[in-house]
ChimeraX commands (.cxc) that place a marker at each C-alpha (Angstrom):
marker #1 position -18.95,2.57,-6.37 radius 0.5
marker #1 position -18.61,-0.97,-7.39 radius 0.5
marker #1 position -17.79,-3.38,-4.63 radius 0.5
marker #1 position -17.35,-7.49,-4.24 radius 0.5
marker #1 position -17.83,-9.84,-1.05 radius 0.5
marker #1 position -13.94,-11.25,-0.34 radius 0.5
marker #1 position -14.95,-13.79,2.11 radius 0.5
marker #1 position -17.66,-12.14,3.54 radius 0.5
marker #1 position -15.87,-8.34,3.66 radius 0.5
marker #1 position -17.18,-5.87,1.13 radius 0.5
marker #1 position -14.14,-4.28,-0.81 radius 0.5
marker #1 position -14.89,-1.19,-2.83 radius 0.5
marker #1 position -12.71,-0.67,-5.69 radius 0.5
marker #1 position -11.84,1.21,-9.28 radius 0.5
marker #1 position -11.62,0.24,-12.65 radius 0.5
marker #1 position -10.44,2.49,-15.22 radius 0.5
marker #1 position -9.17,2.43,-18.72 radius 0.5
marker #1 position -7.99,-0.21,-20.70 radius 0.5
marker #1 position -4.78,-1.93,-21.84 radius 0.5
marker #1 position -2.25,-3.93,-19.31 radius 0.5
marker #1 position -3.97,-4.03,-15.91 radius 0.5
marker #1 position -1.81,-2.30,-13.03 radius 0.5
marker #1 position -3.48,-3.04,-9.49 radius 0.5
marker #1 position -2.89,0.27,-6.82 radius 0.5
marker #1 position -2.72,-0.83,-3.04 radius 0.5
marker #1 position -3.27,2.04,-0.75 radius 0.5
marker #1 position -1.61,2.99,2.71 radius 0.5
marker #1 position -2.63,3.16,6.31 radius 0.5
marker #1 position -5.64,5.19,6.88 radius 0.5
marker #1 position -5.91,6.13,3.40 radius 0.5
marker #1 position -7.92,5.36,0.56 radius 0.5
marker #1 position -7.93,4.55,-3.15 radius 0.5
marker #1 position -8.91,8.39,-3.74 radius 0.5
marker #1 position -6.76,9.82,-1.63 radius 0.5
marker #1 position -3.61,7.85,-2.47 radius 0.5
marker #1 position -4.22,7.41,-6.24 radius 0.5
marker #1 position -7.13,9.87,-7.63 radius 0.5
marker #1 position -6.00,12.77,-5.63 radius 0.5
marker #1 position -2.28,12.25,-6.51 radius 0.5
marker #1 position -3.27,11.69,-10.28 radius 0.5
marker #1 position -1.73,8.79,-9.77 radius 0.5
marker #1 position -5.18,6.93,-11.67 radius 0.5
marker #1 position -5.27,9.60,-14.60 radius 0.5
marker #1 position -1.92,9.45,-15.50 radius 0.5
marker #1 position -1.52,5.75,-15.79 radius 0.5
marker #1 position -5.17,5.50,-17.84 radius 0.5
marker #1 position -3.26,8.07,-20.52 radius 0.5
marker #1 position -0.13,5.83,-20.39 radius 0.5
marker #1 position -2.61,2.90,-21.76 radius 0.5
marker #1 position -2.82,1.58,-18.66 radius 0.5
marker #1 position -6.11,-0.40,-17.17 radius 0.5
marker #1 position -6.14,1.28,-13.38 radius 0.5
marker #1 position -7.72,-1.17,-10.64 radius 0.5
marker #1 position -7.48,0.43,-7.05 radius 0.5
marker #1 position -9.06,-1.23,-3.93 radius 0.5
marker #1 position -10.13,0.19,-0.41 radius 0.5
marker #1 position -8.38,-2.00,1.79 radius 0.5
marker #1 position -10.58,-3.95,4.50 radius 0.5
marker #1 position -11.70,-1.18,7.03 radius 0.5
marker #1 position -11.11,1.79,4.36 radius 0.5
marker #1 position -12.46,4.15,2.39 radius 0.5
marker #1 position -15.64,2.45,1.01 radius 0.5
marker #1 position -14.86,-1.41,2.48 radius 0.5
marker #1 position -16.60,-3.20,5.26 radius 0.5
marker #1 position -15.82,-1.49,8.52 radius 0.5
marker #1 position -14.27,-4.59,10.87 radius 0.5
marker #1 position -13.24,-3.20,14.63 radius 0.5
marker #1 position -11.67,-6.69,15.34 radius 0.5
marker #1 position -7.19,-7.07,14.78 radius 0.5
marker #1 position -7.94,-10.87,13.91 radius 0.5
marker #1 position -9.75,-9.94,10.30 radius 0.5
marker #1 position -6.97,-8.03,9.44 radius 0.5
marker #1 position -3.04,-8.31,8.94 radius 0.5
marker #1 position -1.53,-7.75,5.78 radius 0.5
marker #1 position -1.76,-11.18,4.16 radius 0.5
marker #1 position -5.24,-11.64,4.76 radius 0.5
marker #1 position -5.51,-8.02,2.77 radius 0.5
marker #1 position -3.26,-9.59,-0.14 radius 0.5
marker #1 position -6.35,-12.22,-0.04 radius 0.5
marker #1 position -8.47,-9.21,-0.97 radius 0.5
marker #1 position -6.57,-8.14,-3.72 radius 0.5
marker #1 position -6.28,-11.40,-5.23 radius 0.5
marker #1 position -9.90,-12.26,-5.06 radius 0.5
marker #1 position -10.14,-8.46,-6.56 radius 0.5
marker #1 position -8.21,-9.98,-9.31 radius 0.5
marker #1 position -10.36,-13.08,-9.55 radius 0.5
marker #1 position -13.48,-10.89,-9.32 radius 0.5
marker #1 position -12.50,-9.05,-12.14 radius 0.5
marker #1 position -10.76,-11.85,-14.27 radius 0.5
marker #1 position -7.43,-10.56,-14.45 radius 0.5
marker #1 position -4.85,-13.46,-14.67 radius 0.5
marker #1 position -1.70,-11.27,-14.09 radius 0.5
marker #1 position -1.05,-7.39,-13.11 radius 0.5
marker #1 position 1.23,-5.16,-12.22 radius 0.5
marker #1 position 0.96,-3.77,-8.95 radius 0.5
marker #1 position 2.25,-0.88,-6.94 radius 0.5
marker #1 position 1.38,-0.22,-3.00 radius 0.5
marker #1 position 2.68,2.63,-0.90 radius 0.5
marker #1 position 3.44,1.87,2.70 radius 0.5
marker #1 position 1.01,-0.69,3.97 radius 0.5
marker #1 position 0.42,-1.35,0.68 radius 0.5
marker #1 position 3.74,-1.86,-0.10 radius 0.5
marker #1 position 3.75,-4.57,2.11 radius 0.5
marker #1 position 0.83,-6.23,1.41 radius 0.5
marker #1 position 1.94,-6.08,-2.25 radius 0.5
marker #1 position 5.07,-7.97,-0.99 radius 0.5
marker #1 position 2.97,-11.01,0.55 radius 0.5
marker #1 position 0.80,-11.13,-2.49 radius 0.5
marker #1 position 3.97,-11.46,-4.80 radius 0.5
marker #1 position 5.20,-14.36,-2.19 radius 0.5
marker #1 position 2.08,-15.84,-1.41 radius 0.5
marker #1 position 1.05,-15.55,-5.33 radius 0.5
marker #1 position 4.03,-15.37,-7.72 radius 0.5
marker #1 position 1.90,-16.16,-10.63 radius 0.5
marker #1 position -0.11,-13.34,-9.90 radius 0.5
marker #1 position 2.01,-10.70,-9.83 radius 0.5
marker #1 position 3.67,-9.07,-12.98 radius 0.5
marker #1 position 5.99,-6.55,-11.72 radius 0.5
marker #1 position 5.92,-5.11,-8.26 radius 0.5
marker #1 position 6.51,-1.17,-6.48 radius 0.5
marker #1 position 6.91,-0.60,-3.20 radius 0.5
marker #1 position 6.50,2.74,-2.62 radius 0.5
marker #1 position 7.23,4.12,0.89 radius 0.5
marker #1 position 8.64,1.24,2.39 radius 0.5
marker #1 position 12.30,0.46,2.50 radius 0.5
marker #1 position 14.31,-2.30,4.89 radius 0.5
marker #1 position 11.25,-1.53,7.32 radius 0.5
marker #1 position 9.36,-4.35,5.66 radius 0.5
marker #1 position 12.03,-6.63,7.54 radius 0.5
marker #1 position 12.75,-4.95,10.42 radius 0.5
marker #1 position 8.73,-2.79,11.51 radius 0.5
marker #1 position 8.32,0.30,11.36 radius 0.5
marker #1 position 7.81,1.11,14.93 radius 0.5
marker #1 position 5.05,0.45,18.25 radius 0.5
marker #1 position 1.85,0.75,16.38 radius 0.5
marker #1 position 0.24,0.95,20.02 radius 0.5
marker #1 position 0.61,5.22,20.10 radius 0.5
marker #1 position -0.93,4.90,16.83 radius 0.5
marker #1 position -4.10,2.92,17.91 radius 0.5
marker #1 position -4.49,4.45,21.18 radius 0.5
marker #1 position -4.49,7.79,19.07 radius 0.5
marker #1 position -7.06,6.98,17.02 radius 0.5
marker #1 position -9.79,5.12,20.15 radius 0.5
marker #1 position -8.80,8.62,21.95 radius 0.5
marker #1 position -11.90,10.77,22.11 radius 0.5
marker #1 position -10.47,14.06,20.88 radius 0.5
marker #1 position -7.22,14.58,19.04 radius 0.5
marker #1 position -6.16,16.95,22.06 radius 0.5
marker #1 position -5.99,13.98,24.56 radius 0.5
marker #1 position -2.90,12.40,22.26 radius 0.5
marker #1 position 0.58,13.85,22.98 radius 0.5
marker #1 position 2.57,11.15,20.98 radius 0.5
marker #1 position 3.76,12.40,17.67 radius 0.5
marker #1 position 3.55,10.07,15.58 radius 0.5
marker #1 position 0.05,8.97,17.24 radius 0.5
marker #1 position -1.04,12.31,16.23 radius 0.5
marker #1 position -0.15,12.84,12.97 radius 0.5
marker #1 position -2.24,9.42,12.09 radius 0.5
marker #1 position -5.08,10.68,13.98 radius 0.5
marker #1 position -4.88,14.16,12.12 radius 0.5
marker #1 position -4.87,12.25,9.03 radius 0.5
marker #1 position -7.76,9.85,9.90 radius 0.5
marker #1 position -10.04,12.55,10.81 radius 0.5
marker #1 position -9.47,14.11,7.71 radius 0.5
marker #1 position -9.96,11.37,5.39 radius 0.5
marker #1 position -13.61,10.45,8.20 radius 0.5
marker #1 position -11.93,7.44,8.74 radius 0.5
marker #1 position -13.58,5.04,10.97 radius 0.5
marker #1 position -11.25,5.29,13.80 radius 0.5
marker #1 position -11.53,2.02,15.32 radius 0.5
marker #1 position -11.50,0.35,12.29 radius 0.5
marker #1 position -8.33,1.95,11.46 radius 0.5
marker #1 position -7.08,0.75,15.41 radius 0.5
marker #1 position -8.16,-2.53,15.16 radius 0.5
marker #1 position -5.95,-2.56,11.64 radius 0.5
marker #1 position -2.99,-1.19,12.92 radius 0.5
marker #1 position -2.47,-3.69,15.98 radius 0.5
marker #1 position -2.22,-6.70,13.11 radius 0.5
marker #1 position -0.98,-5.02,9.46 radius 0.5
marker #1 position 2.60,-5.16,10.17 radius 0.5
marker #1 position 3.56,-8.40,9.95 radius 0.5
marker #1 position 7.49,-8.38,9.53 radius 0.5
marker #1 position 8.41,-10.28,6.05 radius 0.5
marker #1 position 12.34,-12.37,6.84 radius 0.5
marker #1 position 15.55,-11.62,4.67 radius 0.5
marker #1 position 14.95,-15.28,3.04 radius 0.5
marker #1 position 11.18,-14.41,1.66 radius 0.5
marker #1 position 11.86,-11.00,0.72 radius 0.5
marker #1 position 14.73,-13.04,-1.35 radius 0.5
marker #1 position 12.24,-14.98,-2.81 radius 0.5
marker #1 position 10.65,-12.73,-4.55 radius 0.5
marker #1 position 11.80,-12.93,-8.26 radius 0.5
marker #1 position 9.36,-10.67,-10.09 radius 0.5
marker #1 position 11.25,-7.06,-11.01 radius 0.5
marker #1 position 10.80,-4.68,-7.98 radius 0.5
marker #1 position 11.24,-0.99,-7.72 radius 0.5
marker #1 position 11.67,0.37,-4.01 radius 0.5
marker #1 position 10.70,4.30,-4.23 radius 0.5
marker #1 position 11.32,5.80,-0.73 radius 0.5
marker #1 position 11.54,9.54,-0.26 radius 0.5
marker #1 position 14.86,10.56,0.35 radius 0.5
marker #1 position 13.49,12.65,3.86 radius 0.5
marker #1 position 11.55,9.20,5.19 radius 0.5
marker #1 position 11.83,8.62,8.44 radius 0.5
marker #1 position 9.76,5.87,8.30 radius 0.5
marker #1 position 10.13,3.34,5.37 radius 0.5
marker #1 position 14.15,2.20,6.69 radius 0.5
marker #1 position 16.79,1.97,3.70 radius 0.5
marker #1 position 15.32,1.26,-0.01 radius 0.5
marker #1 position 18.67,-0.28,-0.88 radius 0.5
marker #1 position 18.99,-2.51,1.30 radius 0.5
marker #1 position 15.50,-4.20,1.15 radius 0.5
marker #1 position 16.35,-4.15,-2.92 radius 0.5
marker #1 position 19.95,-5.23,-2.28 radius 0.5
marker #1 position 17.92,-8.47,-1.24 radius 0.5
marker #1 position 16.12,-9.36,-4.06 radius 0.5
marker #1 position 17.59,-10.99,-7.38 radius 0.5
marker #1 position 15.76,-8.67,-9.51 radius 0.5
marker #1 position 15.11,-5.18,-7.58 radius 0.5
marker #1 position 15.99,-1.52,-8.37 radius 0.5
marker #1 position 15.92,1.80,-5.88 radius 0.5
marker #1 position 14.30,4.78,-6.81 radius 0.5
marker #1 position 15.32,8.08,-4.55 radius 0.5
marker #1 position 12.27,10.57,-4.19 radius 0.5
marker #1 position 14.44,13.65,-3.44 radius 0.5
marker #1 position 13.37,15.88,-0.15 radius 0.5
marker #1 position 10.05,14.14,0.21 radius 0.5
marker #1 position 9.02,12.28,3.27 radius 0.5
marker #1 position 6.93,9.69,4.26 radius 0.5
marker #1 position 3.23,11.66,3.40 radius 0.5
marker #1 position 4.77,13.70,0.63 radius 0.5
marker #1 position 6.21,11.13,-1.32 radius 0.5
marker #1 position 3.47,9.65,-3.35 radius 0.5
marker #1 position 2.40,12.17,-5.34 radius 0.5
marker #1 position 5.67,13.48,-6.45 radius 0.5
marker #1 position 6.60,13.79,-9.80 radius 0.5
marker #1 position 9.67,11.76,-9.99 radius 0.5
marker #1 position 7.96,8.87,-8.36 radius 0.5
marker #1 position 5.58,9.25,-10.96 radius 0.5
marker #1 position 8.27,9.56,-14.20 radius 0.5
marker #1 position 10.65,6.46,-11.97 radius 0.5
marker #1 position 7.50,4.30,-12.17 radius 0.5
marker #1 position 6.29,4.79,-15.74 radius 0.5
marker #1 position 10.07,4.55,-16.46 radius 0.5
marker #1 position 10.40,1.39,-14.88 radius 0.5
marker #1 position 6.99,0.00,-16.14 radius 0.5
marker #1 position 8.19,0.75,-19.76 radius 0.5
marker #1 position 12.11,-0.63,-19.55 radius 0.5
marker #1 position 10.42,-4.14,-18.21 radius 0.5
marker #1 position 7.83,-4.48,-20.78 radius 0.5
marker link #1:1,2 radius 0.2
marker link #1:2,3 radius 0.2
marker link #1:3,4 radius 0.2
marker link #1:4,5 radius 0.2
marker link #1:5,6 radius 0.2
marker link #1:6,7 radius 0.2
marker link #1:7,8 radius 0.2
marker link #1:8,9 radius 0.2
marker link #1:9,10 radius 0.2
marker link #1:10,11 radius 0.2
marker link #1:11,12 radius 0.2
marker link #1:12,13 radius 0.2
marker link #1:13,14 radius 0.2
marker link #1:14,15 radius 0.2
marker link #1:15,16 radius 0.2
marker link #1:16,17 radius 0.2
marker link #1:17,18 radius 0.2
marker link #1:18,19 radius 0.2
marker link #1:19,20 radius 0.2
marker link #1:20,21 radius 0.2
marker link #1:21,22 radius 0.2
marker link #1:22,23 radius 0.2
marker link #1:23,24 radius 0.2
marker link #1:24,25 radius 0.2
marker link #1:25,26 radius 0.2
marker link #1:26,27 radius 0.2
marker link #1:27,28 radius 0.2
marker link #1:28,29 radius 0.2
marker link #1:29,30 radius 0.2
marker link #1:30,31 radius 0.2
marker link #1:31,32 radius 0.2
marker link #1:32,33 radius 0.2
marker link #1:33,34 radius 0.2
marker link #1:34,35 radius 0.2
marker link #1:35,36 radius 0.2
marker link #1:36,37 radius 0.2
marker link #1:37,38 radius 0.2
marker link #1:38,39 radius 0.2
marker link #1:39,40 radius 0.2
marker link #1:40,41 radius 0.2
marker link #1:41,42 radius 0.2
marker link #1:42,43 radius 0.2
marker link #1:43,44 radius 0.2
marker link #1:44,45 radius 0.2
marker link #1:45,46 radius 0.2
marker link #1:46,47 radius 0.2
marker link #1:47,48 radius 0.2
marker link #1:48,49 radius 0.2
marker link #1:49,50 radius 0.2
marker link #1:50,51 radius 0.2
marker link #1:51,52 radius 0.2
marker link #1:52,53 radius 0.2
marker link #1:53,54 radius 0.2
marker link #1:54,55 radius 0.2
marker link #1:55,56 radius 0.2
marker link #1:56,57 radius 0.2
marker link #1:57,58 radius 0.2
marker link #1:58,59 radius 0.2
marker link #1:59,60 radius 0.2
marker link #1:60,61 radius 0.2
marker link #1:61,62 radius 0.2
marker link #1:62,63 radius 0.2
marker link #1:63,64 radius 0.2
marker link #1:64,65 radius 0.2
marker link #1:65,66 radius 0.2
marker link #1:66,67 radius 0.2
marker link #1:67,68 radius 0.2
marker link #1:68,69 radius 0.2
marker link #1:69,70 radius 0.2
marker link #1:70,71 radius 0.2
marker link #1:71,72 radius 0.2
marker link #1:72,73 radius 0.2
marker link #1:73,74 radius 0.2
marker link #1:74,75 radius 0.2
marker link #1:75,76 radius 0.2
marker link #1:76,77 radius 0.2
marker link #1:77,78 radius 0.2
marker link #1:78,79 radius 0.2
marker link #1:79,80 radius 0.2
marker link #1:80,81 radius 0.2
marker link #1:81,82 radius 0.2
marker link #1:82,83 radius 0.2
marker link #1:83,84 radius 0.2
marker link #1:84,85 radius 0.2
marker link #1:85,86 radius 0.2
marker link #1:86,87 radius 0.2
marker link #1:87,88 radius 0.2
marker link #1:88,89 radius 0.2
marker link #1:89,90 radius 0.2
marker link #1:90,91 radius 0.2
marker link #1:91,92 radius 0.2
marker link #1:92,93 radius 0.2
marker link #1:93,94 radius 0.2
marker link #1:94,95 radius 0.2
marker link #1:95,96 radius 0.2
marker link #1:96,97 radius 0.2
marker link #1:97,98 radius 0.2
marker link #1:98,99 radius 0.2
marker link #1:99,100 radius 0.2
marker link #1:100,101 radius 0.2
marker link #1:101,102 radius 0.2
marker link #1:102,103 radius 0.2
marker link #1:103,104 radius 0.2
marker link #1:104,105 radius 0.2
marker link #1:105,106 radius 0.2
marker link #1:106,107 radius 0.2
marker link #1:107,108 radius 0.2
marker link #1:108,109 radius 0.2
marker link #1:109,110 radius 0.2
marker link #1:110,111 radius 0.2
marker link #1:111,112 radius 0.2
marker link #1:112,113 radius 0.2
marker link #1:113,114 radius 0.2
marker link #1:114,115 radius 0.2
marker link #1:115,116 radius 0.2
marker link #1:116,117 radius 0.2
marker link #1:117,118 radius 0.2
marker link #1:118,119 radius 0.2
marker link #1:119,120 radius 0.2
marker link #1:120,121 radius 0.2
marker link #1:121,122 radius 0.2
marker link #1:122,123 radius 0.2
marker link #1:123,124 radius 0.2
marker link #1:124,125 radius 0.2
marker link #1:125,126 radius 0.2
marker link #1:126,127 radius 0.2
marker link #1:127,128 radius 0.2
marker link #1:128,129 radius 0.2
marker link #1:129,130 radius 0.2
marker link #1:130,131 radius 0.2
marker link #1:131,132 radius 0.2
marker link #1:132,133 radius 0.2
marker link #1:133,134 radius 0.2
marker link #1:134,135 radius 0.2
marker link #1:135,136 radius 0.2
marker link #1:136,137 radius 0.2
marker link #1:137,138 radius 0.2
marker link #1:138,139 radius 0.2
marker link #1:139,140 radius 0.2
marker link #1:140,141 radius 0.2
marker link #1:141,142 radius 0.2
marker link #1:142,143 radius 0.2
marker link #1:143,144 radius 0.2
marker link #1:144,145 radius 0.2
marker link #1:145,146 radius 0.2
marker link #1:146,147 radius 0.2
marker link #1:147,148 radius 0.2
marker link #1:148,149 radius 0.2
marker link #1:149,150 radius 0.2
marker link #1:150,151 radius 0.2
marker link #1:151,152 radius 0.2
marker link #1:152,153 radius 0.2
marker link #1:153,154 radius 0.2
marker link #1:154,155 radius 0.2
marker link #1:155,156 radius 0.2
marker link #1:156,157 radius 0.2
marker link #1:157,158 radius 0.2
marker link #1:158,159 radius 0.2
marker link #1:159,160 radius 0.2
marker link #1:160,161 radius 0.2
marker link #1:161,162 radius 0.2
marker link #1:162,163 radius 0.2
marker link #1:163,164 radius 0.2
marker link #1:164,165 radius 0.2
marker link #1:165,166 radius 0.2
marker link #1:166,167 radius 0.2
marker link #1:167,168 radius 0.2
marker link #1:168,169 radius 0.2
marker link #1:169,170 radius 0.2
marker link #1:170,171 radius 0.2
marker link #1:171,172 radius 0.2
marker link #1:172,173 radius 0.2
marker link #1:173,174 radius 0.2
marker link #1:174,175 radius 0.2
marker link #1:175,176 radius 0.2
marker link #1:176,177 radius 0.2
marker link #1:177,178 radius 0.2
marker link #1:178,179 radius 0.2
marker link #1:179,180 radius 0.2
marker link #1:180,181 radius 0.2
marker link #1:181,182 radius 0.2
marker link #1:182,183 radius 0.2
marker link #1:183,184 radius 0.2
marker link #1:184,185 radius 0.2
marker link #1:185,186 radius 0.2
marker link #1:186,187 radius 0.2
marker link #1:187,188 radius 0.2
marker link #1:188,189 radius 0.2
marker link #1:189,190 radius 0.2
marker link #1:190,191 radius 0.2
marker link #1:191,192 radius 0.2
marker link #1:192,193 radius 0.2
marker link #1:193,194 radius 0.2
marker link #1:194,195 radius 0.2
marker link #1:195,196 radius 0.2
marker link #1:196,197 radius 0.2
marker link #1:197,198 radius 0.2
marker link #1:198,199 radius 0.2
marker link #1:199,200 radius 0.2
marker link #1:200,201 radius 0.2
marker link #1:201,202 radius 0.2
marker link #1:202,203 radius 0.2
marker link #1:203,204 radius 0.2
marker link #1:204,205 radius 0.2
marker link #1:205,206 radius 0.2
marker link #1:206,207 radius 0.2
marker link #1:207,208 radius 0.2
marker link #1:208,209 radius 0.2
marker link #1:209,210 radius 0.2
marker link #1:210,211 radius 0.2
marker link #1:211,212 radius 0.2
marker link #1:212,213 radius 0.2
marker link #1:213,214 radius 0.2
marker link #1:214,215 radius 0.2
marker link #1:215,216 radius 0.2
marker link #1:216,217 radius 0.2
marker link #1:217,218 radius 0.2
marker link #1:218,219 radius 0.2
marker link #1:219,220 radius 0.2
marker link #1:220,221 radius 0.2
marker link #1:221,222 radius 0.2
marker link #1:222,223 radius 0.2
marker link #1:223,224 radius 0.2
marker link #1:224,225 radius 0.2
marker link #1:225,226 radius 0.2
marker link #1:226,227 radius 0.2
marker link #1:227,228 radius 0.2
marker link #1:228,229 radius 0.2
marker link #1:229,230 radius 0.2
marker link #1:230,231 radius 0.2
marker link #1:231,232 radius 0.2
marker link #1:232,233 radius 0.2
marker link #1:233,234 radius 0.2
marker link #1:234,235 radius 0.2
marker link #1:235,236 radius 0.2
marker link #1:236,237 radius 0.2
marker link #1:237,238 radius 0.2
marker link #1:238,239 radius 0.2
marker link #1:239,240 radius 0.2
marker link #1:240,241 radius 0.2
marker link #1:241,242 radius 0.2
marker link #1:242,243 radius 0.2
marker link #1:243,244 radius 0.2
marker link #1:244,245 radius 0.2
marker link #1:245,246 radius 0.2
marker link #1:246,247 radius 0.2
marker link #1:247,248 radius 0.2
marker link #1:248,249 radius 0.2
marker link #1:249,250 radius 0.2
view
């Protein structure tokens, strides 16, 4: 598994295939495999001609396990990904990120404009504005010491999902108390790179695609029909929407 020290954090990562590089920025208590091998996310692109980078977010999958809310956020995980980028000498990508991905894709394409060659955010609508919610159920759902001692939904269904991916829980806690920084109106309008917002149409979670695209100059919605929030990203209209999209702004 080939890794690289961002700023003294190992981040794991994939590189597949060759052609135009696409960058794939994982969710909340996910991973690389489970968001993008899994979903045959990687193995479709690397057939489209596609080269297929995917990181482990800080305190994921393979990455350096950090149990302290200050070494995370999502801008300092856009750091990763550029230096990923750096690491591997790739001047410009595409890049797609579901959820928190999708917002840390959004503060790489602000913080980095020159970086960033198209953008999808997958799984997160008007939320990126507005939050998504208390992430305090969530983190006190994953310190709990046994799934049965959590009665919040929501809390649950991340801790369910955690232990299945043997995620390291307070990793995961300290990650979720400082990954969701709101982006304003203004920045998200400042992003000029073409966007494609792909929310399921069942979400509960991401907020309206349309209006977060409705804010940017150069932004287009893609409906995921009768998937939610965890069913979305594999689905195979995301899949044709994005390749779609990928080829109409070559």
């Amino acid at each position: 598994m080939p890794s690289f020290n961002s700023d003294g954090t190992d981040i794991a990562y994939l590189d597949e295939g060759e052609g135009e590089p696409i960058l794939l920025i994982h969710g909340f208590a996910s991973n690389k495999d489970v968001n993008w091998v899994h979903t045959g996310w990687v193995d479709l692109l690397v057939k489209a001609g596609r080269r297929v980078v995917a990181i482990d977010n800080r305190g994921h999958g393979h990455s350096g396990k950090i149990h302290d809310p200050e070494a995370y956020g999502a801008p300092i995980m856009a750091e990763d990904a550029r230096r990923l980028l750096d690491h591997l000498g790739i001047r410009e990508a595409d890049v797609m990120g579901y959820s928190m991905g999708a917002r840390i894709t959004a503060f790489l394409a602000l913080n980095h404009p020159d970086r960033v060659r198209r953008a999808i955010f997958g799984g997160l609508g008007y939320g990126m504005v507005t939050g998504v919610g208390d992430p305090e159920p969530i983190a006190q759902a994953l310190e709990a010491v046994s799934i049965e001692e959590v009665s919040d939904p929501v809390g649950r269904s991340f801790r369910k999902f955690a232990d299945q991916t043997k995620s390291d829980r307070l990793s995961l806690a300290a990650c979720m108390r400082s990954s969701r920084q709101k982006i304003s109106q203004e920045d998200v309008a400042r992003i000029s790179v073409p966007v494609l917002v792909a929310v399921g149409t069942r979400d509960e979670i991401s907020g309206s695609a349309q209006k977060l695209a409705d804010l940017m100059q150069n932004a287009r919605v893609l409906d995921i029909p009768r998937r939610d929030h965890m069913l979305a990203v594999g689905d195979k209209v995301y899949k044709e929407g994005v390749l779609e999209f990928l080829g109409e702004t070559e």
